[in-house]
ROSE-946739 format. One line per field, with one value per residue: residue number from 1; z, y, x of N, C-alpha, C, O in turn. Coordinates in nm, 2 decimals. Layout:
<pts>
k	c(NUM; ...)
n_z	c(Z; ...)
n_y	c(Y; ...)
n_x	c(X; ...)
ca_z	c(Z; ...)
ca_y	c(Y; ...)
ca_x	c(X; ...)
c_z	c(Z; ...)
c_y	c(Y; ...)
c_x	c(X; ...)
o_z	c(Z; ...)
o_y	c(Y; ...)
o_x	c(X; ...)
</pts>
This chain:
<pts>
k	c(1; 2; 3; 4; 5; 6; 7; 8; 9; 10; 11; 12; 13; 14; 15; 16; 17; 18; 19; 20; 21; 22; 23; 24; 25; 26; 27; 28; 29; 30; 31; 32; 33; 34; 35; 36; 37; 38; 39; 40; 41; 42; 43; 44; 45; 46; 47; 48; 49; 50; 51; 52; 53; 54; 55; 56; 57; 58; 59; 60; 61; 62; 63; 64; 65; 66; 67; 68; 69; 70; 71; 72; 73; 74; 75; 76; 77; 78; 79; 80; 81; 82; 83; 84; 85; 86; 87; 88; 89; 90; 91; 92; 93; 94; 95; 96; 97; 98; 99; 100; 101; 102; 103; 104; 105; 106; 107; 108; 109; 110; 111; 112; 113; 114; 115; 116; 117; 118; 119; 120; 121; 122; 123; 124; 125; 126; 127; 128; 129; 130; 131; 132; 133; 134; 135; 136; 137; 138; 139; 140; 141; 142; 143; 144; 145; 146; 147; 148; 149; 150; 151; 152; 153; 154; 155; 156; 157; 158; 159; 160; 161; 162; 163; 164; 165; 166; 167; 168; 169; 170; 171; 172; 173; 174; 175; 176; 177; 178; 179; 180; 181; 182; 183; 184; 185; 186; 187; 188; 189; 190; 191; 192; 193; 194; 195)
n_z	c(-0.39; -0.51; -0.72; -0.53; -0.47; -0.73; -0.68; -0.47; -0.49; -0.72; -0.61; -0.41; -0.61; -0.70; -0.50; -0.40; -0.68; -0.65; -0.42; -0.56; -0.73; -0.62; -0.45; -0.19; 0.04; 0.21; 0.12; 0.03; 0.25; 0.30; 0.07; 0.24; 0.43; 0.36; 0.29; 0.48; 0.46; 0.22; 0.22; 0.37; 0.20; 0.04; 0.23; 0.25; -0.03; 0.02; 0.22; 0.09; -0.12; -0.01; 0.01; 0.25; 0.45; 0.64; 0.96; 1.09; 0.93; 0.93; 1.17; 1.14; 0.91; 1.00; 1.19; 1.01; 0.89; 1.07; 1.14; 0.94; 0.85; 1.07; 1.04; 0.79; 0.87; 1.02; 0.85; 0.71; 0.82; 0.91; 0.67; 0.64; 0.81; 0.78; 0.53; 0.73; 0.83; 0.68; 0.64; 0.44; 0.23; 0.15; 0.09; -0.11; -0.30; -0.39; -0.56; -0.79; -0.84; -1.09; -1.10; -0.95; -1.15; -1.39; -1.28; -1.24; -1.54; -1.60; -1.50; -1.57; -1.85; -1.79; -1.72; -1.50; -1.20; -1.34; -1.29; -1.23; -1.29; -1.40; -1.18; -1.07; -1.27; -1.39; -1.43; -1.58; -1.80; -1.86; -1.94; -2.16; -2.22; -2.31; -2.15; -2.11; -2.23; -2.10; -1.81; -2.00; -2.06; -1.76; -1.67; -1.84; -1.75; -1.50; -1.50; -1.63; -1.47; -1.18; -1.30; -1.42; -1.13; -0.97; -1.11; -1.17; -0.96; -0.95; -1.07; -0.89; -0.60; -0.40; -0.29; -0.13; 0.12; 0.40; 0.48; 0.66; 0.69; 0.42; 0.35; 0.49; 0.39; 0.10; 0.19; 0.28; 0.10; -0.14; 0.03; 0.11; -0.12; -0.22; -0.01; 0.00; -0.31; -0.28; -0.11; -0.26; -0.41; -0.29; -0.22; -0.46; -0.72; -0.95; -1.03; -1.17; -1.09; -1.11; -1.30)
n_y	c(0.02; 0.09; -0.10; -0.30; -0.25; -0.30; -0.54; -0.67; -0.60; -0.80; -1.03; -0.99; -0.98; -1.29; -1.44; -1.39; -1.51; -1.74; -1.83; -1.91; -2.08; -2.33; -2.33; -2.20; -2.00; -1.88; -1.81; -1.57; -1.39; -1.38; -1.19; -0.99; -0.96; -0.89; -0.63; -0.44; -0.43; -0.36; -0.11; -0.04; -0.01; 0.16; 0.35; 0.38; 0.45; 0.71; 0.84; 0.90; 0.98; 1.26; 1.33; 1.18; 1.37; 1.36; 1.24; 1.02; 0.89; 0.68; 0.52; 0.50; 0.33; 0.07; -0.01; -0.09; -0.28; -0.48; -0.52; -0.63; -0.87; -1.01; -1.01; -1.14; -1.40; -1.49; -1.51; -1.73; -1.90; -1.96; -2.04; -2.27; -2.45; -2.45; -2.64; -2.85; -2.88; -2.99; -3.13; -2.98; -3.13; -3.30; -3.12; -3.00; -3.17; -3.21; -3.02; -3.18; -3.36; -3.41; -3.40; -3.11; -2.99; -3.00; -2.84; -2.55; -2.53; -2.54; -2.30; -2.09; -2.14; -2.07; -1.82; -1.70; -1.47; -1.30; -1.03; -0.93; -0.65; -0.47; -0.39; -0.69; -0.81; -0.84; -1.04; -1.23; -1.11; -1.08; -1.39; -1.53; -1.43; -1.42; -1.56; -1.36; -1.11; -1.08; -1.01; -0.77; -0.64; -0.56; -0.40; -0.19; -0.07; -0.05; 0.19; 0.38; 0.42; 0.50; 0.74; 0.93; 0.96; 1.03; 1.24; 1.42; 1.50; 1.74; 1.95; 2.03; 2.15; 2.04; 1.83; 1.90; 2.03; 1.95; 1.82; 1.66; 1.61; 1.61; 1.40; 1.16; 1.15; 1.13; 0.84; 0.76; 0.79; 0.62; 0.37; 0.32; 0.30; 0.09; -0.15; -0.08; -0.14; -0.42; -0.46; -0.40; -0.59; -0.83; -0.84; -0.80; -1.03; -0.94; -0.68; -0.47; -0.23; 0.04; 0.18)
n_x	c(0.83; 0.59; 0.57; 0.48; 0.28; 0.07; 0.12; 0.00; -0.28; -0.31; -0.32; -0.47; -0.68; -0.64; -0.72; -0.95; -1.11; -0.97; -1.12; -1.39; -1.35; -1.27; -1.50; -1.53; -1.55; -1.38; -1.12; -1.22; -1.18; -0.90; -0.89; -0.99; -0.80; -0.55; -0.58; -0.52; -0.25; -0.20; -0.26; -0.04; 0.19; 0.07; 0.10; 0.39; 0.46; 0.32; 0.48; 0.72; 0.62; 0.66; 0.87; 1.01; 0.95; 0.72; 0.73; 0.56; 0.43; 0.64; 0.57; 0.30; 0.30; 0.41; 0.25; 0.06; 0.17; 0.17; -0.04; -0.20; -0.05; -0.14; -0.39; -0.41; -0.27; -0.47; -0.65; -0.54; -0.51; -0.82; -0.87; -0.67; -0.85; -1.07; -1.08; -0.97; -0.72; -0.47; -0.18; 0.05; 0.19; -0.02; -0.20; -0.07; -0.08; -0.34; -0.34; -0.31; -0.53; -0.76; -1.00; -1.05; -0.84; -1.04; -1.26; -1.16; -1.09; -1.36; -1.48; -1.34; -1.40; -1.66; -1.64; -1.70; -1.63; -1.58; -1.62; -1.38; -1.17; -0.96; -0.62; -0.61; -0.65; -0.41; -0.24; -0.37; -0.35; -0.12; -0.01; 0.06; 0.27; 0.62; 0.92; 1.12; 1.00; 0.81; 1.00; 1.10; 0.87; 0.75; 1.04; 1.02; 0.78; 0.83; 0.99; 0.94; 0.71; 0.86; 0.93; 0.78; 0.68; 0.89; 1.00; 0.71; 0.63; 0.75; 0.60; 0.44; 0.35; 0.25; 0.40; 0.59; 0.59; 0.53; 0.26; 0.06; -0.23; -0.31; -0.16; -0.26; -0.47; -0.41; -0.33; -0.56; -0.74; -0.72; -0.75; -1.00; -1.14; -1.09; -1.10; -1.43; -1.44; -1.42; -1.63; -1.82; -1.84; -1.89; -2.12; -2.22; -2.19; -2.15; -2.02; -1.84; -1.68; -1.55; -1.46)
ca_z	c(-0.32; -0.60; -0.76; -0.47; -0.46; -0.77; -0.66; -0.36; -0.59; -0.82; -0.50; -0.37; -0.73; -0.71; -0.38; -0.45; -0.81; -0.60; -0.39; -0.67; -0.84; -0.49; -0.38; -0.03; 0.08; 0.31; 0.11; -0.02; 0.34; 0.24; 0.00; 0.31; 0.51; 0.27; 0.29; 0.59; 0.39; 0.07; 0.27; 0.41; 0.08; 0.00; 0.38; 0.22; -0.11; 0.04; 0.27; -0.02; -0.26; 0.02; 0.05; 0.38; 0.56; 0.75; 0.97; 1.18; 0.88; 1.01; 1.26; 1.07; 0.81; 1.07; 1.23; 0.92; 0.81; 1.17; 1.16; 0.84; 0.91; 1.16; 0.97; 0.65; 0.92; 1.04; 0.73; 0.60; 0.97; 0.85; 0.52; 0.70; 0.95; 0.68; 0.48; 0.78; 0.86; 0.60; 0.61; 0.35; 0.13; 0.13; 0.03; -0.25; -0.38; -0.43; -0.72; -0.93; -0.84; -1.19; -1.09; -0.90; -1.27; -1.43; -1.20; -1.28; -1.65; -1.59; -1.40; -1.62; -1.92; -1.74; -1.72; -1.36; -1.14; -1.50; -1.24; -1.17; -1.39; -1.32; -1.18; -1.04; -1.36; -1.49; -1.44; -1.69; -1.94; -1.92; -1.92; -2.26; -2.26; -2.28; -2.00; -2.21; -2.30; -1.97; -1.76; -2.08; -1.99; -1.59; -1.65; -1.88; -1.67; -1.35; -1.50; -1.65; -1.35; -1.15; -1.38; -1.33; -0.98; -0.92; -1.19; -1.25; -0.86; -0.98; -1.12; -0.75; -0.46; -0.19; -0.22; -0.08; 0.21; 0.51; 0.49; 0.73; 0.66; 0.30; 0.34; 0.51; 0.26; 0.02; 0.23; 0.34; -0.01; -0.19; 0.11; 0.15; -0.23; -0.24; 0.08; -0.09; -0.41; -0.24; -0.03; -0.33; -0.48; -0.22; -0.17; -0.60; -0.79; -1.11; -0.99; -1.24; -1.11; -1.17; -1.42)
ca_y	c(0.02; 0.12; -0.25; -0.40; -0.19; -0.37; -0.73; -0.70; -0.60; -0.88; -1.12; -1.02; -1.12; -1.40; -1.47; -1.41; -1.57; -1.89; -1.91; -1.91; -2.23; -2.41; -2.28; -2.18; -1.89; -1.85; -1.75; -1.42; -1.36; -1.32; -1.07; -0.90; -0.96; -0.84; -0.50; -0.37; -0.50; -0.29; -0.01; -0.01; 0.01; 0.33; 0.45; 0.41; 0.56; 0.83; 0.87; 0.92; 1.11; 1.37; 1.33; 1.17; 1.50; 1.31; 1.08; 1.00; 0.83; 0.52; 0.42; 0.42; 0.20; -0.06; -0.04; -0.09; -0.40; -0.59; -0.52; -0.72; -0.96; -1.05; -1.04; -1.23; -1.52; -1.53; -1.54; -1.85; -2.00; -1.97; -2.12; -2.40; -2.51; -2.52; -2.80; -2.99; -2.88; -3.05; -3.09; -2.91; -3.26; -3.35; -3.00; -2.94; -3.32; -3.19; -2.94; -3.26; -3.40; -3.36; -3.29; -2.97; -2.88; -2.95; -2.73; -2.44; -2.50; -2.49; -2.21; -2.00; -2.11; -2.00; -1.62; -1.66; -1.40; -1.21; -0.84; -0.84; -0.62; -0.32; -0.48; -0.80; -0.92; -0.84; -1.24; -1.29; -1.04; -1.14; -1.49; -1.58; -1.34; -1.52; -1.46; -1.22; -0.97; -1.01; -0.89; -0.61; -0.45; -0.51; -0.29; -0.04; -0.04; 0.01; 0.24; 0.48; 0.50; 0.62; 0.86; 0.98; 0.96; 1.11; 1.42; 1.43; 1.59; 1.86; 1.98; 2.07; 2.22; 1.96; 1.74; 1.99; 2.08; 1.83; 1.80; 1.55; 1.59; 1.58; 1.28; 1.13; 1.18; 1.01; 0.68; 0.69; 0.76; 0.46; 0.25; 0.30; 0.32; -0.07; -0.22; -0.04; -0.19; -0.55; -0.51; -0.38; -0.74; -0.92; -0.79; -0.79; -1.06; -0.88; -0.56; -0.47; -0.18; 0.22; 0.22)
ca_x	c(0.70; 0.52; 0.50; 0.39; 0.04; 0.00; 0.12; -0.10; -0.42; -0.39; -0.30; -0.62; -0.78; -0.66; -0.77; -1.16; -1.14; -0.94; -1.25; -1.51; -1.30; -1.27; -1.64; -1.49; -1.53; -1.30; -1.06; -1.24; -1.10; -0.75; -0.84; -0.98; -0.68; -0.47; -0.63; -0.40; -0.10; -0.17; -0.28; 0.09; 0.25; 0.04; 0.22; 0.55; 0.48; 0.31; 0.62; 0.83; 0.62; 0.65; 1.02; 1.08; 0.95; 0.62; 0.80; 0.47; 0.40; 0.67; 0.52; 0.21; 0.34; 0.46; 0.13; -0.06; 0.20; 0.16; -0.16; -0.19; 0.07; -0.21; -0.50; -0.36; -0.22; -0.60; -0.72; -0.49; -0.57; -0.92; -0.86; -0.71; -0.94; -1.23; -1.01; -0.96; -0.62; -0.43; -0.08; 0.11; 0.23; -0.14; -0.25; -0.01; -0.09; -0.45; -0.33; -0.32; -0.65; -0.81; -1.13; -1.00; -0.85; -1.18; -1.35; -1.06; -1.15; -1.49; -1.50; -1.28; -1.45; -1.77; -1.64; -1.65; -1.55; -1.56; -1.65; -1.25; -1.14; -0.82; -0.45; -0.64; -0.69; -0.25; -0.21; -0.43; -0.34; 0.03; -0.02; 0.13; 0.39; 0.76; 0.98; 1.22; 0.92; 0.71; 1.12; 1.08; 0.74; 0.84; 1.16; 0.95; 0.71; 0.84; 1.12; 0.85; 0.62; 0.91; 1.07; 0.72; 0.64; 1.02; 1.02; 0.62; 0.56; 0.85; 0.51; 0.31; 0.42; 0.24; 0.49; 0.79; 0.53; 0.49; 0.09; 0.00; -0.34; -0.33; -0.08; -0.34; -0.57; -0.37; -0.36; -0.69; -0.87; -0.76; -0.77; -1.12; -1.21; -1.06; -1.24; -1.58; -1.44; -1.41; -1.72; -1.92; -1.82; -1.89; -2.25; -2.28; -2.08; -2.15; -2.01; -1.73; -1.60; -1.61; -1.37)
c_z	c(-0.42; -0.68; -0.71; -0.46; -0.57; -0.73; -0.58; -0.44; -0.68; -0.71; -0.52; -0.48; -0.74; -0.64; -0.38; -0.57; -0.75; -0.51; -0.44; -0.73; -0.70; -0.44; -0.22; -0.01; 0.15; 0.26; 0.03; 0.12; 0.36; 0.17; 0.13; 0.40; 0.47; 0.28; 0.35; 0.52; 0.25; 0.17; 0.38; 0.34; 0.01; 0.11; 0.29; 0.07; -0.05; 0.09; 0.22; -0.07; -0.15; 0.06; 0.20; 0.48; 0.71; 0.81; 1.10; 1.09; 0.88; 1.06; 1.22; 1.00; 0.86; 1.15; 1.15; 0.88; 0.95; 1.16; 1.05; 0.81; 0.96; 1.10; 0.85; 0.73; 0.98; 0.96; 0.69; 0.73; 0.93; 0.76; 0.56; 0.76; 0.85; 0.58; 0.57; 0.81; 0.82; 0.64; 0.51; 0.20; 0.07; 0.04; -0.11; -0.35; -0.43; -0.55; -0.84; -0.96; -1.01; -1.22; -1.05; -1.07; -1.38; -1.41; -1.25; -1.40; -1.72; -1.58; -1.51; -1.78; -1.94; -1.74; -1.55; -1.31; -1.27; -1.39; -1.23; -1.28; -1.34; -1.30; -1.11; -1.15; -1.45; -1.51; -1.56; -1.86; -1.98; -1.93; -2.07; -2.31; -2.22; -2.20; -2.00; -2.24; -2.17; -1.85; -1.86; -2.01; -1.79; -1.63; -1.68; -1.79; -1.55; -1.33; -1.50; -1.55; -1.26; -1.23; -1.33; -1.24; -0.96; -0.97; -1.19; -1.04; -0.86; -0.99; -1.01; -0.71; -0.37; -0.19; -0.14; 0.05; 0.28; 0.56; 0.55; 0.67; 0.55; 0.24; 0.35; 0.42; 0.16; 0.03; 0.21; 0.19; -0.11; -0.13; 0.13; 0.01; -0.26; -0.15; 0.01; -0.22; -0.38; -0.18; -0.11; -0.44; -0.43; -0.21; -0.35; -0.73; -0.95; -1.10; -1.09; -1.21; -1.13; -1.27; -1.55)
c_y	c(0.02; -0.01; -0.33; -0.34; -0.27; -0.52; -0.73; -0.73; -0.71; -1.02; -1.15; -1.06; -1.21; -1.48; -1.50; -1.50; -1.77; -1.93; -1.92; -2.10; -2.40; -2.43; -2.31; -2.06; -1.81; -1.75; -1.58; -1.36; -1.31; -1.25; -0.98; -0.90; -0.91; -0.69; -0.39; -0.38; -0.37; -0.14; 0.06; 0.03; 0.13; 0.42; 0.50; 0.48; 0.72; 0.91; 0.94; 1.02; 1.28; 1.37; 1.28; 1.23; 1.49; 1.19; 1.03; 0.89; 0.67; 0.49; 0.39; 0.27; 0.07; -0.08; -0.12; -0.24; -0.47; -0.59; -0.64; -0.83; -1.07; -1.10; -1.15; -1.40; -1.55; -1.58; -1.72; -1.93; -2.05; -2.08; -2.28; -2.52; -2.56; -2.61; -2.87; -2.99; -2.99; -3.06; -3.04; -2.98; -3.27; -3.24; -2.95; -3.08; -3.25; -3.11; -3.06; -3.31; -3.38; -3.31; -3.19; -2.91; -2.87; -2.87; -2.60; -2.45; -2.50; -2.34; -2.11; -2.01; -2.08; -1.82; -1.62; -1.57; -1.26; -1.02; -0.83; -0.78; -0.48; -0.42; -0.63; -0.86; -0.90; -0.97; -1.28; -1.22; -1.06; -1.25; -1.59; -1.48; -1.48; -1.44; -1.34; -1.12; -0.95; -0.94; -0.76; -0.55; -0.44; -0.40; -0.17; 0.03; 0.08; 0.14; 0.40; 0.49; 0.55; 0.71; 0.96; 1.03; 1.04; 1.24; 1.45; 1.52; 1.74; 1.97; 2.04; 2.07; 2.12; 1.88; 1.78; 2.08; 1.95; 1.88; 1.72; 1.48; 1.55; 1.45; 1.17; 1.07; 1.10; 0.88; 0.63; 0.65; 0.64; 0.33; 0.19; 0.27; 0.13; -0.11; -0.14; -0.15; -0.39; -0.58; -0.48; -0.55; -0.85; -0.94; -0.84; -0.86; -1.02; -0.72; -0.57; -0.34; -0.02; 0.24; 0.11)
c_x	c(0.58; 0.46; 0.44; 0.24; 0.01; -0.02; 0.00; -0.24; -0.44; -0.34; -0.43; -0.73; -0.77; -0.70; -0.94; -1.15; -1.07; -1.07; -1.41; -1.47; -1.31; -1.40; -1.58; -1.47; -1.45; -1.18; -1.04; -1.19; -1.01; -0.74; -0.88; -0.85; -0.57; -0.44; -0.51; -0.25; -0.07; -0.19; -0.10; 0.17; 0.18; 0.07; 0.34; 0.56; 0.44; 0.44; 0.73; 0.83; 0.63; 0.81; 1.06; 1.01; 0.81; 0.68; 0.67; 0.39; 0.50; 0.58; 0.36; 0.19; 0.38; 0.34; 0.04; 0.02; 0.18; 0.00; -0.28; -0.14; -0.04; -0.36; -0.47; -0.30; -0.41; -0.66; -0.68; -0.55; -0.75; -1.00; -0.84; -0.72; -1.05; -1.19; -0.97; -0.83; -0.48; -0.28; -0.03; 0.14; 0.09; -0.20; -0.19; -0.10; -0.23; -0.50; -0.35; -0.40; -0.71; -0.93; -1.15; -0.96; -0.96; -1.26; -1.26; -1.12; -1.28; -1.53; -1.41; -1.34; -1.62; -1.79; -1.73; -1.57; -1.49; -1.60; -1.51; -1.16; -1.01; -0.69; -0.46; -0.68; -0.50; -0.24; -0.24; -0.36; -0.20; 0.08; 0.07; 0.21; 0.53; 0.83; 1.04; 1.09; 0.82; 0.84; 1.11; 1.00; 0.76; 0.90; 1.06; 0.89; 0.72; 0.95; 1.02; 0.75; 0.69; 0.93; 0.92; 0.64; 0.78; 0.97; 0.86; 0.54; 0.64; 0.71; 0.41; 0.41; 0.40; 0.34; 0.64; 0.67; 0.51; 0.34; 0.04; -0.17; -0.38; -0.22; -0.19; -0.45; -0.56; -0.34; -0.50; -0.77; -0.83; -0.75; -0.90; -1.18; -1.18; -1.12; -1.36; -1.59; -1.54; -1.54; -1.87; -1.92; -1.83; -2.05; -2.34; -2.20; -2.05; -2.12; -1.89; -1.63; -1.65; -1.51; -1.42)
o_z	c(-0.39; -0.69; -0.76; -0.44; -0.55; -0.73; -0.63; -0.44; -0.72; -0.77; -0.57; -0.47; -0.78; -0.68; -0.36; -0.54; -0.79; -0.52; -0.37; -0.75; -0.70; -0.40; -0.16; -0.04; 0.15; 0.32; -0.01; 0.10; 0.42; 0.16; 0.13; 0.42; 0.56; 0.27; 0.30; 0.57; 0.21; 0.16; 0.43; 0.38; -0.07; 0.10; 0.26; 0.05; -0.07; 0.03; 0.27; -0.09; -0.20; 0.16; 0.27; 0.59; 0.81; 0.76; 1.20; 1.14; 0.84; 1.00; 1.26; 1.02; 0.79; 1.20; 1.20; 0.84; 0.91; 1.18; 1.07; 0.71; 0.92; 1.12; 0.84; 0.65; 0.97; 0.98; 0.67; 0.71; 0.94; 0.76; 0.53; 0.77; 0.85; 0.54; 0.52; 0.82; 0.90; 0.68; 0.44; 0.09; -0.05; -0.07; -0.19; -0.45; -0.55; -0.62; -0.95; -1.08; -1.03; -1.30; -1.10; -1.12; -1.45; -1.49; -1.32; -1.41; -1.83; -1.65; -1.50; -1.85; -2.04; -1.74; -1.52; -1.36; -1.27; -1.45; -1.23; -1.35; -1.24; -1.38; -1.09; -1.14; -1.56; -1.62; -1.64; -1.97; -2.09; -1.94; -2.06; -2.43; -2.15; -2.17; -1.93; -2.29; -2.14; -1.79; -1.81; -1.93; -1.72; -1.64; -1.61; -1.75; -1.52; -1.22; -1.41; -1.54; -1.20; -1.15; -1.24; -1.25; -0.93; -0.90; -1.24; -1.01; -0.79; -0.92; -1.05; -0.74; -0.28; -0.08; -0.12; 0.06; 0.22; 0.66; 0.49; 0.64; 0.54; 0.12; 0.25; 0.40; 0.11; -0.06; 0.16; 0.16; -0.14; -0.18; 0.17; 0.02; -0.32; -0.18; -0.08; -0.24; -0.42; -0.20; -0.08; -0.52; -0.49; -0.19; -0.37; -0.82; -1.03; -1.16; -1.08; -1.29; -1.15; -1.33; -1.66)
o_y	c(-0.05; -0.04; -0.41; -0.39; -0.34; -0.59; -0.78; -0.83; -0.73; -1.12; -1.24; -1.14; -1.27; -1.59; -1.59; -1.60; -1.88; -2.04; -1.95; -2.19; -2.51; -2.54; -2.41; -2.02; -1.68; -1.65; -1.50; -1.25; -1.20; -1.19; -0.88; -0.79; -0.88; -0.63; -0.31; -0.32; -0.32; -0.07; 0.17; 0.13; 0.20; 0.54; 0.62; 0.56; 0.82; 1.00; 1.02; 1.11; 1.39; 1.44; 1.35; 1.18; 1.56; 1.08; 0.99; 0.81; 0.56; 0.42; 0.29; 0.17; -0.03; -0.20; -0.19; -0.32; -0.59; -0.69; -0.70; -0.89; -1.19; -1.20; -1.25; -1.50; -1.67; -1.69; -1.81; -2.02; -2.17; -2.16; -2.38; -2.63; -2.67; -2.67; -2.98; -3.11; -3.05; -2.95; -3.09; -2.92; -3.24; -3.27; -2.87; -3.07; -3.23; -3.12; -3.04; -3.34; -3.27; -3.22; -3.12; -2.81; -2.77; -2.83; -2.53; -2.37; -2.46; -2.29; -2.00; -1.90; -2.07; -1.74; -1.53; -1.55; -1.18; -0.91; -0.71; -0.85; -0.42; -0.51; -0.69; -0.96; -0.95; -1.00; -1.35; -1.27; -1.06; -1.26; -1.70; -1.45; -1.58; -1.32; -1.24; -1.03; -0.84; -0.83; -0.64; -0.45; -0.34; -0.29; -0.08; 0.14; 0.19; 0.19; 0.48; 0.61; 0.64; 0.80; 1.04; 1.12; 1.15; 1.33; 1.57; 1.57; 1.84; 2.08; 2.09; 2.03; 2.09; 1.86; 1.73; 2.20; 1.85; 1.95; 1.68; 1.37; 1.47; 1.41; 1.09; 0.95; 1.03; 0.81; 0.53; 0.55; 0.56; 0.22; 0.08; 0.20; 0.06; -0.12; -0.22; -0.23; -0.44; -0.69; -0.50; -0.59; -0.95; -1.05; -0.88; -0.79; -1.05; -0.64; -0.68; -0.32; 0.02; 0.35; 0.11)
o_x	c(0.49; 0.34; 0.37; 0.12; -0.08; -0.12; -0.11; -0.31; -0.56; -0.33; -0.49; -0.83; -0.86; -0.74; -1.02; -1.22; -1.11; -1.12; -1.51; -1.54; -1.34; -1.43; -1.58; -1.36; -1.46; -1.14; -0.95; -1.14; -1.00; -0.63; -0.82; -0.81; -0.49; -0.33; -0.43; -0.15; 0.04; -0.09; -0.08; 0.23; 0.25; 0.06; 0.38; 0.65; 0.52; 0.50; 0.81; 0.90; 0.63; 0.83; 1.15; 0.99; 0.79; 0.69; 0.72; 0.31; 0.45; 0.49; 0.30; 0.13; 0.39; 0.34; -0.05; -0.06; 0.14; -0.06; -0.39; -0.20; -0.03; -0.42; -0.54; -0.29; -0.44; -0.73; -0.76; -0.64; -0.78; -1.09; -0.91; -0.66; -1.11; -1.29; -0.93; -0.79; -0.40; -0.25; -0.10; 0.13; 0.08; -0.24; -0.25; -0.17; -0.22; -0.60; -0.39; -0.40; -0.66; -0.98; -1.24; -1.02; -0.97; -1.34; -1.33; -1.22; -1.30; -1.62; -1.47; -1.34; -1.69; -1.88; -1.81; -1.45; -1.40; -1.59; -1.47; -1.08; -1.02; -0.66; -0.36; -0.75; -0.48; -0.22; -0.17; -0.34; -0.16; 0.21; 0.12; 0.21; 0.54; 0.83; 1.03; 1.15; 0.77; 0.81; 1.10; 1.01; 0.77; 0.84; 1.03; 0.92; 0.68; 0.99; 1.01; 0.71; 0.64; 0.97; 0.93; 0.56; 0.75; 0.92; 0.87; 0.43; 0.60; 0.72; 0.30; 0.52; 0.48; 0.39; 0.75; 0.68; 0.47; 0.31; -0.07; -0.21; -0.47; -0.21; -0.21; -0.50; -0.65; -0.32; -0.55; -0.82; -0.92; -0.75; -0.93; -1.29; -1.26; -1.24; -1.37; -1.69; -1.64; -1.58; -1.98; -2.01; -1.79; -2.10; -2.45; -2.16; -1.96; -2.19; -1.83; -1.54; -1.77; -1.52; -1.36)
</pts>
């Protein structure tokens, strides 16, 4: 569960930074649609880090993924209607246009979209890794943020207490701290962030 909070986050960068290169807005959309999606995936960690013991937090978590499900099919619905409702053959074909990849190397050697900075920018930073060393830091990675997320709550007590409230708490506050993020970057394209 834990890897997908990031996939989602650098989805949703790629999502705003795809409608900067396009100039279509639409699909800063999808990073909001997305929202309910990632906000599901901090359900099911929570769930965990408290061992199982909130189970009010299911049906959360299946609320929060249909709910997103829903929103993220609007979004692409969205997306497209404002191209004209493409078929799929048509729409891929368009990746090779070359003026679409002049605009990408424009636009990237413009330092566009240069505020996304945190796990919406990993794409970029692992971009000339070889396949053998970007599976390495995956494993590492994902081996050492469980070991600890497992052994590293041995360390507190809340998590061997069924806290609803303080479960809560830990959905809500980085759900809201990301839509802020998003809507502080929507409002301020030179916003880079609190970190």
């Amino acid at each position: 569960h834990t890897s997908s909070l990031v996939e989602f986050l650098v989805a949703m960068g790629y999502c705003w930074r795809w409608a900067d290169i396009v100039e279509n807005p639409r699909w800063k959309g999808l990073t909001w649609g997305l929202l309910p999606l990632h906000s599901s995936g901090i359900t099911a960690c929570t769930y965990h880090l408290f061992y199982n013991r909130i189970p009010i937090l299911v049906p959360l978590q299946a609320f929060l993924t249909c709910l997103g499900n829903t929103t993220a099919a609007y979004a692409a619905l969205r997306i497209a209607l404002s191209n004209g409702w493409e078929p799929p053959v048509d729409a891929l074909s368009k990746l090779k246009d070359s003026e679409l990849l002049d605009k990408m190397e424009d636009a990237t050697a413009a330092g566009e979209s240069a505020s996304l900075v945190g796990f919406e920018d990993l794409g970029d930073a692992l971009e000339n890794d070889t396949d053998y060393s970007f599976v390495l830091k995956l494993f590492l990675g994902c081996g050492v943020a469980s070991y600890i997320l497992k052994y590293g709550a041995l360390f507190f007590d809340f998590p061997f207490e069924a806290n609803a409230a303080l479960a809560f708490s830990v959905i809500l506050t980085p759900s809201l701290l990301n839509a802020l993020k998003w809507w502080k970057r929507s409002q301020d394209p030179t916003f880079e962030g609190w970190f």
